[in-house]
Gaussian input, Z-matrix of N, CA and C with variables (Angstrom, degrees):
# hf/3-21g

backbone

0 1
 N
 C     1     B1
 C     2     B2     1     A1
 N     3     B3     2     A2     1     D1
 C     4     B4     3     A3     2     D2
 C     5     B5     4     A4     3     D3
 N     6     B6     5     A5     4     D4
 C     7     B7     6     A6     5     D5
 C     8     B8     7     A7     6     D6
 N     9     B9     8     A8     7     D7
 C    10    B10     9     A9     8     D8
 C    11    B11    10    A10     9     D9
 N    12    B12    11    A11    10    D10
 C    13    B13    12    A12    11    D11
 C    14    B14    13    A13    12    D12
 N    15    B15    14    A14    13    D13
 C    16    B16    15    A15    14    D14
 C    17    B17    16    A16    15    D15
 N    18    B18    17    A17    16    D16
 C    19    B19    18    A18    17    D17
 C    20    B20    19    A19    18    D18
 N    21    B21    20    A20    19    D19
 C    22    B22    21    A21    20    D20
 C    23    B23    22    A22    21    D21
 N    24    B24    23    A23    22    D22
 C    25    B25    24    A24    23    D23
 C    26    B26    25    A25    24    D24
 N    27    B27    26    A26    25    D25
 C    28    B28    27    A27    26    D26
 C    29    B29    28    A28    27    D27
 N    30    B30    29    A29    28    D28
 C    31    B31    30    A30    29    D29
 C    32    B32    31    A31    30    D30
 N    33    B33    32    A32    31    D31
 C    34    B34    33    A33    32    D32
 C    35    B35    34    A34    33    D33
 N    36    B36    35    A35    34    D34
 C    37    B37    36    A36    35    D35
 C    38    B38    37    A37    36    D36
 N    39    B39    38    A38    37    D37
 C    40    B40    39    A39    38    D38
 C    41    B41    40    A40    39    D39
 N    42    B42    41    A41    40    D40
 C    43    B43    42    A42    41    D41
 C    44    B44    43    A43    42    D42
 N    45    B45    44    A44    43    D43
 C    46    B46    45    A45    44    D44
 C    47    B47    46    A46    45    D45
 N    48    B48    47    A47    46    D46
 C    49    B49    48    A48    47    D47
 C    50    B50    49    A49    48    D48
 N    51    B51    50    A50    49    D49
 C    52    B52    51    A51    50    D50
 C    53    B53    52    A52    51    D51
 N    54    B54    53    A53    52    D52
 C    55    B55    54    A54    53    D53
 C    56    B56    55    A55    54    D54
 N    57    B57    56    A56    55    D55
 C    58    B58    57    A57    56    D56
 C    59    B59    58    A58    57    D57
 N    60    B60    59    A59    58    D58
 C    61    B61    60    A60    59    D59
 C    62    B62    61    A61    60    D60
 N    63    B63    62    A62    61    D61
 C    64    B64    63    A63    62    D62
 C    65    B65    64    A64    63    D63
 N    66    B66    65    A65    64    D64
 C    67    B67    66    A66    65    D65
 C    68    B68    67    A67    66    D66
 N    69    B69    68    A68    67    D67
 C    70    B70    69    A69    68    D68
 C    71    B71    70    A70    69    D69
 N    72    B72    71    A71    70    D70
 C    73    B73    72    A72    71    D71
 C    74    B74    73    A73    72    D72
 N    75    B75    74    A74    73    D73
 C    76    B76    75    A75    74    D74
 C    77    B77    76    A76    75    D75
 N    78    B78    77    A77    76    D76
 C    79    B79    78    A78    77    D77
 C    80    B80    79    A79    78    D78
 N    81    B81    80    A80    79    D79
 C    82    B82    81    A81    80    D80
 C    83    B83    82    A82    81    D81
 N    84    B84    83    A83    82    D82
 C    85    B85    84    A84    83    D83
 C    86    B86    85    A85    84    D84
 N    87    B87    86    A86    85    D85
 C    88    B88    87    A87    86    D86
 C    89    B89    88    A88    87    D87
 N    90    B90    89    A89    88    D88
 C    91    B91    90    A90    89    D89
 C    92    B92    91    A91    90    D90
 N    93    B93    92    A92    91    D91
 C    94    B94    93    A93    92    D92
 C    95    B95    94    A94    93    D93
 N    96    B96    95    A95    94    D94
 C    97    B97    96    A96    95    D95
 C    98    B98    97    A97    96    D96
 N    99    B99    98    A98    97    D97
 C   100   B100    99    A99    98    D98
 C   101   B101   100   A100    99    D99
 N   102   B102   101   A101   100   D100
 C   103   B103   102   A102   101   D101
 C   104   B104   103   A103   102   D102
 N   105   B105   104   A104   103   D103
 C   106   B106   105   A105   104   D104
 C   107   B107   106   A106   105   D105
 N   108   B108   107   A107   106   D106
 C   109   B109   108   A108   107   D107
 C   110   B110   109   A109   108   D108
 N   111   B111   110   A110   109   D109
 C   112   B112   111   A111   110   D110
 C   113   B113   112   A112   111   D111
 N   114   B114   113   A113   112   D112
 C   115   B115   114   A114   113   D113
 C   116   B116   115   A115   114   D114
 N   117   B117   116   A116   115   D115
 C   118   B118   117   A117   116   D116
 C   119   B119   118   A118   117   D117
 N   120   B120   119   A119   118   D118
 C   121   B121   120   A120   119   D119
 C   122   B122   121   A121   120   D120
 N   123   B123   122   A122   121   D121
 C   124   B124   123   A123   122   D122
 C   125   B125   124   A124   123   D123
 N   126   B126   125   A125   124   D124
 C   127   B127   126   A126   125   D125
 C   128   B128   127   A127   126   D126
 N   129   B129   128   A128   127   D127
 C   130   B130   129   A129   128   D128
 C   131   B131   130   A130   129   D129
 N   132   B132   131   A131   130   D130
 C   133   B133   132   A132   131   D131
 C   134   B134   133   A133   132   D132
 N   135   B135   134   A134   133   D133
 C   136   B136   135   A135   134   D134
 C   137   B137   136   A136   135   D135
 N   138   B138   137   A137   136   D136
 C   139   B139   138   A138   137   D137
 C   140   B140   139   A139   138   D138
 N   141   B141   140   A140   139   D139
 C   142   B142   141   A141   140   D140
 C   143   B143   142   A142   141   D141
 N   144   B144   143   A143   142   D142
 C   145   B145   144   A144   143   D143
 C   146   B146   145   A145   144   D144
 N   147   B147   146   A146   145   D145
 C   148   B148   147   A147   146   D146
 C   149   B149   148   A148   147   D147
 N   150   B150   149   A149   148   D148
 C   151   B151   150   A150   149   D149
 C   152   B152   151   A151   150   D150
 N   153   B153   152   A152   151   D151
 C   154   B154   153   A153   152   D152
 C   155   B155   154   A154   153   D153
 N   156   B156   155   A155   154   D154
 C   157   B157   156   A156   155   D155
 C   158   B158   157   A157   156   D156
 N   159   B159   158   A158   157   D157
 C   160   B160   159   A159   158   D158
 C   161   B161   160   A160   159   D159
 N   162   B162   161   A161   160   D160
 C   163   B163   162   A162   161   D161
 C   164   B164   163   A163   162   D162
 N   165   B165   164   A164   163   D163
 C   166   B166   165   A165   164   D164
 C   167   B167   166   A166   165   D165
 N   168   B168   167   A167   166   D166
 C   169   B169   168   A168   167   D167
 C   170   B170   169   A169   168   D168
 N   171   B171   170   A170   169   D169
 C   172   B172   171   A171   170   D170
 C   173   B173   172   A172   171   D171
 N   174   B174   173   A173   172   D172
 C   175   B175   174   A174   173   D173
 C   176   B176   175   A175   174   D174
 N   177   B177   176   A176   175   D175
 C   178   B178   177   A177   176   D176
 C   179   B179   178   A178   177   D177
 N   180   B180   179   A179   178   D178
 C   181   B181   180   A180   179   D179
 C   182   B182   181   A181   180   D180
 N   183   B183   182   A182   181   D181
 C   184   B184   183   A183   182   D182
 C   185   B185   184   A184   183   D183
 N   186   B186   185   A185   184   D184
 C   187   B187   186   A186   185   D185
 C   188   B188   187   A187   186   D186
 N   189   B189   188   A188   187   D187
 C   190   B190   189   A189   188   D188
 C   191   B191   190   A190   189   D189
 N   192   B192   191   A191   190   D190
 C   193   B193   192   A192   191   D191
 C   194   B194   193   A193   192   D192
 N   195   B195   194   A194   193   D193
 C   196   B196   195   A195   194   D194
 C   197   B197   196   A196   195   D195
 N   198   B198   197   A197   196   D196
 C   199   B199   198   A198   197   D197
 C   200   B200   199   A199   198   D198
 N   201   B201   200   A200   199   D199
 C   202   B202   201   A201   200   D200
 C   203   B203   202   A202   201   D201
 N   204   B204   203   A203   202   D202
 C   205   B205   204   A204   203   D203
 C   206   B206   205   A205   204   D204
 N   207   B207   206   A206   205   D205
 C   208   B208   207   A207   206   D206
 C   209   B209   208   A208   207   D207
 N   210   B210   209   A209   208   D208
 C   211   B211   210   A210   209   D209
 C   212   B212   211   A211   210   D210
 N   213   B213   212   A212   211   D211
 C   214   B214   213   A213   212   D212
 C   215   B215   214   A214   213   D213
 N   216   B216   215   A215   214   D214
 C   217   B217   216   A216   215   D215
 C   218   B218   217   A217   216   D216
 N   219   B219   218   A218   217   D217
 C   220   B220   219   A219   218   D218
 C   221   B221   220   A220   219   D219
 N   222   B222   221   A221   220   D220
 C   223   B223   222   A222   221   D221
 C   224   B224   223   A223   222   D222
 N   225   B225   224   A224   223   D223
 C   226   B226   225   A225   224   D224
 C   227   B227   226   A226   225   D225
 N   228   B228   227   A227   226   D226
 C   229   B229   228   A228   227   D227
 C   230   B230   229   A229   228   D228
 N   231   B231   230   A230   229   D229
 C   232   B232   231   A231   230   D230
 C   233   B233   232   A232   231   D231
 N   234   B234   233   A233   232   D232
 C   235   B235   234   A234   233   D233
 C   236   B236   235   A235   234   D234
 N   237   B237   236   A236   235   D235
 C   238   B238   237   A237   236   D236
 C   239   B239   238   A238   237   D237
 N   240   B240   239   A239   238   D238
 C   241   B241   240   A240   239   D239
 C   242   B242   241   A241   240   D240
 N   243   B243   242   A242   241   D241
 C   244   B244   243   A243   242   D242
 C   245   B245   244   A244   243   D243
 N   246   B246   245   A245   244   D244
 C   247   B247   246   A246   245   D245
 C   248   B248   247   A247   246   D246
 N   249   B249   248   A248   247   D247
 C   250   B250   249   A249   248   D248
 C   251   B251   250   A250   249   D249
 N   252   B252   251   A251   250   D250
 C   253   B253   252   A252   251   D251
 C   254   B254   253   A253   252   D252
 N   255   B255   254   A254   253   D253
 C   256   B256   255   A255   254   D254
 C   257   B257   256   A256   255   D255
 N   258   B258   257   A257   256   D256
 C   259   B259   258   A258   257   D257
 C   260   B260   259   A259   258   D258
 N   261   B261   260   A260   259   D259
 C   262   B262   261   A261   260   D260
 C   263   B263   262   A262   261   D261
 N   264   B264   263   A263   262   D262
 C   265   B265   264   A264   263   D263
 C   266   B266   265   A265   264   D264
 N   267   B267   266   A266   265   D265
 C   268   B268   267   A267   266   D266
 C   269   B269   268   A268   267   D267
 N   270   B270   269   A269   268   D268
 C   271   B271   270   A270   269   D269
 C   272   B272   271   A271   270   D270
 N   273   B273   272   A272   271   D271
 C   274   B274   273   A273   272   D272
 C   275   B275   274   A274   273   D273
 N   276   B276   275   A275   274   D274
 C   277   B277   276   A276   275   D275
 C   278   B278   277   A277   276   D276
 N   279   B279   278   A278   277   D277
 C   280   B280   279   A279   278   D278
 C   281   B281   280   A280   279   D279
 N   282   B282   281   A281   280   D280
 C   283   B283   282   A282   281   D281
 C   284   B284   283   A283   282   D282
 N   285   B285   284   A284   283   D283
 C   286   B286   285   A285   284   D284
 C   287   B287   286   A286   285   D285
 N   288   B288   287   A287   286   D286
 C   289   B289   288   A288   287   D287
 C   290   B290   289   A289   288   D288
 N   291   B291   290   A290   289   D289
 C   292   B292   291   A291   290   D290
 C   293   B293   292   A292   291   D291
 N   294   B294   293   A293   292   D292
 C   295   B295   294   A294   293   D293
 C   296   B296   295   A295   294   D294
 N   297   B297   296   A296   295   D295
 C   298   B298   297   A297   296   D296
 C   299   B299   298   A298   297   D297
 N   300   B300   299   A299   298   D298
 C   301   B301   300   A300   299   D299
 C   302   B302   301   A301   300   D300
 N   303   B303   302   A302   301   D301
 C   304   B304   303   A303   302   D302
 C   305   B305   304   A304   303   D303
 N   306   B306   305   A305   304   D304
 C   307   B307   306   A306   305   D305
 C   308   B308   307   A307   306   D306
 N   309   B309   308   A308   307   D307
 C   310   B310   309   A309   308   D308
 C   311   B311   310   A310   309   D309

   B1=1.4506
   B2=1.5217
   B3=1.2993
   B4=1.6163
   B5=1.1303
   B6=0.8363
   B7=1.4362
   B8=1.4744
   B9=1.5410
   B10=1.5932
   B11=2.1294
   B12=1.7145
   B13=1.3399
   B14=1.3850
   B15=1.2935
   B16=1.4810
   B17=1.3861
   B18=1.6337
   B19=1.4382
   B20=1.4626
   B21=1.1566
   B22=1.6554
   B23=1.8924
   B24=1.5868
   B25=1.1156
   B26=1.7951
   B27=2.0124
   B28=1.6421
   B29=1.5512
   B30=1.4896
   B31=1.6273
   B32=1.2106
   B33=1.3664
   B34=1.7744
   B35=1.3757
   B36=1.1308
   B37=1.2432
   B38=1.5350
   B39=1.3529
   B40=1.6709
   B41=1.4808
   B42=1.4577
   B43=1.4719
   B44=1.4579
   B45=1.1992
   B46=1.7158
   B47=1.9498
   B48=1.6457
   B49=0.9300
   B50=1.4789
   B51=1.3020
   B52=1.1237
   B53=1.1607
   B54=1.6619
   B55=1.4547
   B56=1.5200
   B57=1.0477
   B58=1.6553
   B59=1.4265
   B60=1.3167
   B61=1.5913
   B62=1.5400
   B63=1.1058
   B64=1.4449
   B65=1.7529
   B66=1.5754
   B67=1.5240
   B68=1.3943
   B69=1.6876
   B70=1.2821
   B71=1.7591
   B72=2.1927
   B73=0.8509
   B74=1.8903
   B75=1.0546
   B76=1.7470
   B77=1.3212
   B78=1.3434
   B79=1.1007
   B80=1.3755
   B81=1.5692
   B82=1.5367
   B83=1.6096
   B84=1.2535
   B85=1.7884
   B86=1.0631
   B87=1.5230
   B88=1.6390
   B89=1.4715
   B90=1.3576
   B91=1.7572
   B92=1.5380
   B93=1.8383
   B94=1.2084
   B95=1.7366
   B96=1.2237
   B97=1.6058
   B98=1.8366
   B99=1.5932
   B100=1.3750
   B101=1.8383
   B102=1.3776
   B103=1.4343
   B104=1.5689
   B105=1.4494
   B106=1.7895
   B107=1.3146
   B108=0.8214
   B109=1.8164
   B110=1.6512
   B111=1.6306
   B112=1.3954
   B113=1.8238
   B114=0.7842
   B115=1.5429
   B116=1.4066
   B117=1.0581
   B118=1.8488
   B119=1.3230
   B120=1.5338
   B121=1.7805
   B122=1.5323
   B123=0.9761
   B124=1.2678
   B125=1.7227
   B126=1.1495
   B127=1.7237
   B128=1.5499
   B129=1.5336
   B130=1.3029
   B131=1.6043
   B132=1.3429
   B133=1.6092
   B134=1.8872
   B135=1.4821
   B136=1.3823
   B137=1.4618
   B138=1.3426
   B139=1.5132
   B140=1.2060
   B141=1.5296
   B142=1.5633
   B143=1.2763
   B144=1.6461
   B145=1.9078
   B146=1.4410
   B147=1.2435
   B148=1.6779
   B149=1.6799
   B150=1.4927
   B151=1.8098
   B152=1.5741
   B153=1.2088
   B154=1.3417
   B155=1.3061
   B156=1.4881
   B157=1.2267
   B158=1.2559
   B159=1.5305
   B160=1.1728
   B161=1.7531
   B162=1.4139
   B163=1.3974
   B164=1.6273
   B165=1.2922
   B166=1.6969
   B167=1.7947
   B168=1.9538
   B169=1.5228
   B170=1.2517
   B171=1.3780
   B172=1.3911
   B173=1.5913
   B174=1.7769
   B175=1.2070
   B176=1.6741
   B177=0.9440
   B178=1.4357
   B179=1.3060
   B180=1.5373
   B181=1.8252
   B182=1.8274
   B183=1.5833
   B184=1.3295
   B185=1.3848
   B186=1.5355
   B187=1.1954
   B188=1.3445
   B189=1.4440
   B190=1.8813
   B191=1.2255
   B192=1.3170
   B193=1.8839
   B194=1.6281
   B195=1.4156
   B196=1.4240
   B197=1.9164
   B198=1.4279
   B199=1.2183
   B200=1.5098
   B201=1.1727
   B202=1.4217
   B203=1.6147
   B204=1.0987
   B205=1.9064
   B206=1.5287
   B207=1.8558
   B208=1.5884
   B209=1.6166
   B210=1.1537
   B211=1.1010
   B212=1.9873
   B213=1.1046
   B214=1.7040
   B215=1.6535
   B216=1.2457
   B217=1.1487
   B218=1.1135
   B219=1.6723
   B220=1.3502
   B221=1.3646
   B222=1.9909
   B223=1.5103
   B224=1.4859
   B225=1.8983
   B226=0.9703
   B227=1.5546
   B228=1.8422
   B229=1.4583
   B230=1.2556
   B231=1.5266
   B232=1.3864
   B233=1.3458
   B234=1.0552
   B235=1.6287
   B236=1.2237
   B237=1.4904
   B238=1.9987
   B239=1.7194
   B240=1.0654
   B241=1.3693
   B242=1.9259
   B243=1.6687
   B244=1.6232
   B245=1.5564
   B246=1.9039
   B247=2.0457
   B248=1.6936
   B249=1.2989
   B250=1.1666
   B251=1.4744
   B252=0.8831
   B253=1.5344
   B254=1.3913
   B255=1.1819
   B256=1.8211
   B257=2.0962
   B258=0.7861
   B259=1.7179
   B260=1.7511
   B261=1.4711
   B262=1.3175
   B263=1.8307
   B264=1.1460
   B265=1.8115
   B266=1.2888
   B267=1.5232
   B268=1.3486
   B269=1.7885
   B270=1.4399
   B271=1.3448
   B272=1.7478
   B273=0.9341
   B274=1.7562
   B275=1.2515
   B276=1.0722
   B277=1.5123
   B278=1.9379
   B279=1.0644
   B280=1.6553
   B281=1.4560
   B282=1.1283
   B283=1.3263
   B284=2.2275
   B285=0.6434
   B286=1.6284
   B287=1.8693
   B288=1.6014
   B289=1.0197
   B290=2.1641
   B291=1.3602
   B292=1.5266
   B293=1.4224
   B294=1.1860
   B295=1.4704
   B296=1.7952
   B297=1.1484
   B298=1.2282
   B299=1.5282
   B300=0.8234
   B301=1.7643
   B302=1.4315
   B303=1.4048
   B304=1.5548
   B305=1.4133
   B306=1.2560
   B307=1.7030
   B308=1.4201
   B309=1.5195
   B310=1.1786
   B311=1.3236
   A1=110.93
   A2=113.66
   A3=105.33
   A4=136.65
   A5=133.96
   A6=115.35
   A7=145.43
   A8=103.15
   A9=119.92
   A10=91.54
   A11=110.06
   A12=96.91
   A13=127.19
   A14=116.26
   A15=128.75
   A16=106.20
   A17=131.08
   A18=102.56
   A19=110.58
   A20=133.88
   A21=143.94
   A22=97.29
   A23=104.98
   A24=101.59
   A25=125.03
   A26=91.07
   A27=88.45
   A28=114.17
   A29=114.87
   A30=116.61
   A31=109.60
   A32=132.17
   A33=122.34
   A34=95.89
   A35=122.53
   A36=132.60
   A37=124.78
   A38=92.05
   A39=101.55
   A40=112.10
   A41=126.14
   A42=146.25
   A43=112.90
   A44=114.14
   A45=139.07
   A46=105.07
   A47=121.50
   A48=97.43
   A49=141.05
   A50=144.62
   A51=139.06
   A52=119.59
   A53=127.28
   A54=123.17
   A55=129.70
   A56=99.11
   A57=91.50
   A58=112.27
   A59=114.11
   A60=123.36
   A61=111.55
   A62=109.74
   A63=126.46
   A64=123.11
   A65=106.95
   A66=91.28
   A67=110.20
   A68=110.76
   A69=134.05
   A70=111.80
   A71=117.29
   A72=115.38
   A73=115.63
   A74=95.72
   A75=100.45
   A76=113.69
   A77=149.34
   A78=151.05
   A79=114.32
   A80=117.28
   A81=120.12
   A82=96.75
   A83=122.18
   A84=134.00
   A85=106.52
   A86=136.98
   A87=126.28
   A88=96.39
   A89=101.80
   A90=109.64
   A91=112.21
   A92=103.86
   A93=99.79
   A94=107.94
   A95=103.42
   A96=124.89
   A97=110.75
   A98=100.00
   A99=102.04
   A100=100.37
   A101=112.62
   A102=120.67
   A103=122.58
   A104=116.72
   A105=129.78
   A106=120.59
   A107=112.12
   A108=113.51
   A109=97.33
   A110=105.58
   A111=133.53
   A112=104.42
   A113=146.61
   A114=148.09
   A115=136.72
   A116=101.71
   A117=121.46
   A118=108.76
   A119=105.66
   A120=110.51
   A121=113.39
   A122=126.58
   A123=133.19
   A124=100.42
   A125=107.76
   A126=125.99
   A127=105.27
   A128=129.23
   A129=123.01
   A130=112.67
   A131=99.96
   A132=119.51
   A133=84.28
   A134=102.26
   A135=100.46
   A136=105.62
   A137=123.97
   A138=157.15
   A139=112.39
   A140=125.58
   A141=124.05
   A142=113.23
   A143=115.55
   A144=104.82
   A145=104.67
   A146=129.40
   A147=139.40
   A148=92.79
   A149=102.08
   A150=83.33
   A151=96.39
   A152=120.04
   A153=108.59
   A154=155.75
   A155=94.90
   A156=130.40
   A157=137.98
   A158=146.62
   A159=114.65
   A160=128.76
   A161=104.42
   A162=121.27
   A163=102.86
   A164=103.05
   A165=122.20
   A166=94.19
   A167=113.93
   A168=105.26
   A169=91.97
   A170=138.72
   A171=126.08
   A172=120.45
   A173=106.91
   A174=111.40
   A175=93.69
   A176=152.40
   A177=152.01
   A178=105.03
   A179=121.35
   A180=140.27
   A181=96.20
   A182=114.78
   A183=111.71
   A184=105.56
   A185=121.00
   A186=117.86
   A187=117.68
   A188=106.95
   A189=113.09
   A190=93.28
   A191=143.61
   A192=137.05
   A193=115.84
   A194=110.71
   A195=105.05
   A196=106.06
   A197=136.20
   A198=109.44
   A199=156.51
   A200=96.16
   A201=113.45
   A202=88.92
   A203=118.39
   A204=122.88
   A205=111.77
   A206=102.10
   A207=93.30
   A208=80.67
   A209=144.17
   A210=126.40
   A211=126.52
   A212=117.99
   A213=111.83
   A214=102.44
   A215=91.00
   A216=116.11
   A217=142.95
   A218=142.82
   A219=118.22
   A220=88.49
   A221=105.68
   A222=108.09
   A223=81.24
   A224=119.28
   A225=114.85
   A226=89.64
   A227=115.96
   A228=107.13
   A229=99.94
   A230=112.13
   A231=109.27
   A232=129.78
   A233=127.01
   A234=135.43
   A235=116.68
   A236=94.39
   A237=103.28
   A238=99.94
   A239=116.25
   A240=127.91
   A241=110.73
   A242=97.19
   A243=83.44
   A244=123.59
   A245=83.26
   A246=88.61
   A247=90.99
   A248=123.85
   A249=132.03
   A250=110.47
   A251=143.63
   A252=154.79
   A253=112.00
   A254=110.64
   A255=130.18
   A256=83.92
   A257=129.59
   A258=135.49
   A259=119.32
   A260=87.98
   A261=102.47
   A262=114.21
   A263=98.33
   A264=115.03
   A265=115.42
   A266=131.41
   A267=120.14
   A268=106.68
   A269=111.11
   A270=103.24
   A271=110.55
   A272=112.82
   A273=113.01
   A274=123.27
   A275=133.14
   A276=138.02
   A277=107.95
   A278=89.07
   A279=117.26
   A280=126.61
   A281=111.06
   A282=80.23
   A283=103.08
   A284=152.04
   A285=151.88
   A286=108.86
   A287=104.13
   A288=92.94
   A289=90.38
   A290=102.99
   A291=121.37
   A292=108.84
   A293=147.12
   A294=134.12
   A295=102.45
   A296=120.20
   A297=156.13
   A298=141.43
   A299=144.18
   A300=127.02
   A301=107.93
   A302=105.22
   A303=111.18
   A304=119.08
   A305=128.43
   A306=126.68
   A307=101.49
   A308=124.37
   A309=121.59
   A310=136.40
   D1=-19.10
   D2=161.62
   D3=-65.65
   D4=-34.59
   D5=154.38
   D6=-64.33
   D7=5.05
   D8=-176.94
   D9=-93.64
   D10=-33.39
   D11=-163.12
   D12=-52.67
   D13=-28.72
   D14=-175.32
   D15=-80.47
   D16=-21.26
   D17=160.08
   D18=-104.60
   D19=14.82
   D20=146.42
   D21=-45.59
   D22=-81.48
   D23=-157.67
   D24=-78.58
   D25=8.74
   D26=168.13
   D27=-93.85
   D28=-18.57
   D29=165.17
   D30=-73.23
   D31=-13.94
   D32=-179.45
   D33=-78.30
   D34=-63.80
   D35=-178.74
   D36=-39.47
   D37=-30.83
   D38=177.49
   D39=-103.96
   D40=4.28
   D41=-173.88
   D42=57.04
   D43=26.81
   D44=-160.82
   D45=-93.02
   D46=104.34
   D47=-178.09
   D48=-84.26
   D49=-176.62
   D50=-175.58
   D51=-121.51
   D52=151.02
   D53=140.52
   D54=-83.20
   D55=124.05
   D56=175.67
   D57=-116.89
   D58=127.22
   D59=177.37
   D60=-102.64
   D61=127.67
   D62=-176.00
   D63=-116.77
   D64=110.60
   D65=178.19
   D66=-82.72
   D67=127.17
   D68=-154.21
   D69=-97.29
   D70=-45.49
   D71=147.91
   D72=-141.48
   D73=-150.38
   D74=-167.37
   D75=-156.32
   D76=152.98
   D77=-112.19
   D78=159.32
   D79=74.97
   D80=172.94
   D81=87.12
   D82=-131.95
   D83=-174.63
   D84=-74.95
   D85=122.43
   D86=165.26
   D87=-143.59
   D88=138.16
   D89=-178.59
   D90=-42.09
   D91=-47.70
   D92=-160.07
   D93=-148.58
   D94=132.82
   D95=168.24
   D96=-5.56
   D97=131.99
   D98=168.94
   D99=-72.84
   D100=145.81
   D101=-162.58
   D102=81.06
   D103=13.96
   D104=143.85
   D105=-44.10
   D106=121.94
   D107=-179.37
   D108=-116.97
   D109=144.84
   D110=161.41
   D111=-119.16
   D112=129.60
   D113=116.15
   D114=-92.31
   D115=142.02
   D116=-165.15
   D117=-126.90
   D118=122.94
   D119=170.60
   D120=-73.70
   D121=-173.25
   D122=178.52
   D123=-111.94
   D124=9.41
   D125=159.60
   D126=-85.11
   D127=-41.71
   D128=-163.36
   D129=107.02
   D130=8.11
   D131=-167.83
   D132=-81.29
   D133=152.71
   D134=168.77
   D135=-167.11
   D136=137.01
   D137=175.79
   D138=-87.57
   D139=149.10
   D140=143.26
   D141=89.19
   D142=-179.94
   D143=171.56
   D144=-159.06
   D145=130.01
   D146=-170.58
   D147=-87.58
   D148=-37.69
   D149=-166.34
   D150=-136.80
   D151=-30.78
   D152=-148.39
   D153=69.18
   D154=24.18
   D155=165.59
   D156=-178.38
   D157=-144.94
   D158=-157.96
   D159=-80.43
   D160=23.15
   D161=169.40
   D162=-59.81
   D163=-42.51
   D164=-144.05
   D165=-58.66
   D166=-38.75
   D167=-172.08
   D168=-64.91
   D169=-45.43
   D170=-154.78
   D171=-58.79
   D172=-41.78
   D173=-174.44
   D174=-80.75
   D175=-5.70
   D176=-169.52
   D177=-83.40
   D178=-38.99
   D179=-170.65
   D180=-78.04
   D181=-40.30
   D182=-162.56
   D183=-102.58
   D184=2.66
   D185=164.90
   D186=-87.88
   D187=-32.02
   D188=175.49
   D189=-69.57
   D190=-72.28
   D191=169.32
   D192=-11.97
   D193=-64.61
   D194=-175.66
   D195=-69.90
   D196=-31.86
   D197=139.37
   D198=-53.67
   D199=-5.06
   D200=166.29
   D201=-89.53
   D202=-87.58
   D203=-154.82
   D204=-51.86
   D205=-56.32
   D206=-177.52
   D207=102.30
   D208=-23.22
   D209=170.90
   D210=-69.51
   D211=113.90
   D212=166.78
   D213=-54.61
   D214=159.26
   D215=150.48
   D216=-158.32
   D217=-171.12
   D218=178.21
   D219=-139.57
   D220=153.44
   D221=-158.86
   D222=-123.81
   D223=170.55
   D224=177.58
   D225=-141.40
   D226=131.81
   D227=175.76
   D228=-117.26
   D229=179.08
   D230=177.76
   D231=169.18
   D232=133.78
   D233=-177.91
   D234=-128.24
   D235=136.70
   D236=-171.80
   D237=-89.08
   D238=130.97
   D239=145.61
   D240=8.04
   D241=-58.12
   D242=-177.01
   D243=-64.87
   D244=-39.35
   D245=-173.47
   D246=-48.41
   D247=-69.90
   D248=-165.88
   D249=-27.57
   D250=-38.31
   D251=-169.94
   D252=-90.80
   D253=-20.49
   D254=-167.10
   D255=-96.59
   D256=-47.25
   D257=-170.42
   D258=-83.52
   D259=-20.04
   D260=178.67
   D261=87.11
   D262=39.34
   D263=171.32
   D264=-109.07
   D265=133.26
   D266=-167.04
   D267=-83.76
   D268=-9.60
   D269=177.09
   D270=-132.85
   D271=171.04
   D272=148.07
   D273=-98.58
   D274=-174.08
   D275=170.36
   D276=-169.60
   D277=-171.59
   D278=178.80
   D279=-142.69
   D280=133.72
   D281=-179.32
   D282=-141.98
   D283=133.39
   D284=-177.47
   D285=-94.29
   D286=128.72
   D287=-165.48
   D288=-139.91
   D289=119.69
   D290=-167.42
   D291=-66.78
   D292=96.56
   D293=-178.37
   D294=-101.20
   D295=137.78
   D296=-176.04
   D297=-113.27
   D298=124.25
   D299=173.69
   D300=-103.31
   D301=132.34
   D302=179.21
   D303=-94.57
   D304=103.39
   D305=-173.49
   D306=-70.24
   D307=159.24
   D308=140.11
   D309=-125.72

């Protein structure tokens, strides 16, 4: 989460709000820890990492959305065991990741 703080506290500062995406849970293989943070300015500025890979455009598209709407939501990613084996991963997983807008 350090590296998301410094553009946290340059949108507070600027009263500029944010998305913040949070991996919430996990399911078999997941790059990264439930409690991952992504944040997104409403510049296109962006912090942090939900997956570390190509999850990351998806939650990037639905984080600029929930600054537009103001609506949360919850995302669900995921790979079965076979894709996983087809890519050369010994498992699949899932993983759900909460995106949010932060007012200030």
């Amino acid at each position: 989460m350090h590296d998301v703080l410094p553009l946290i506290d340059q949108s507070r500062a600027q009263g500029e709000p944010l998305a913040v995406a949070t991996v919430v849970r996990t399911y078999g293989s997941a790059p990264r820890q439930v409690g991952s943070k992504m944040v997104v300015t409403q510049g296109g500025a962006m912090a942090g990492s939900v997956s570390g890979g190509c999850v990351e455009g998806a939650v990037f598209e639905e984080c600029r959305r929930t600054l537009k709407t103001g609506q949360p939501k919850l995302l669900t990613f995921g790979v079965s065991n076979e894709q996983a084996w087809e890519v050369g991963l010994a498992c699949g997983g899932t993983i759900e990741v909460f995106v949010e807008r932060l007012d200030w």
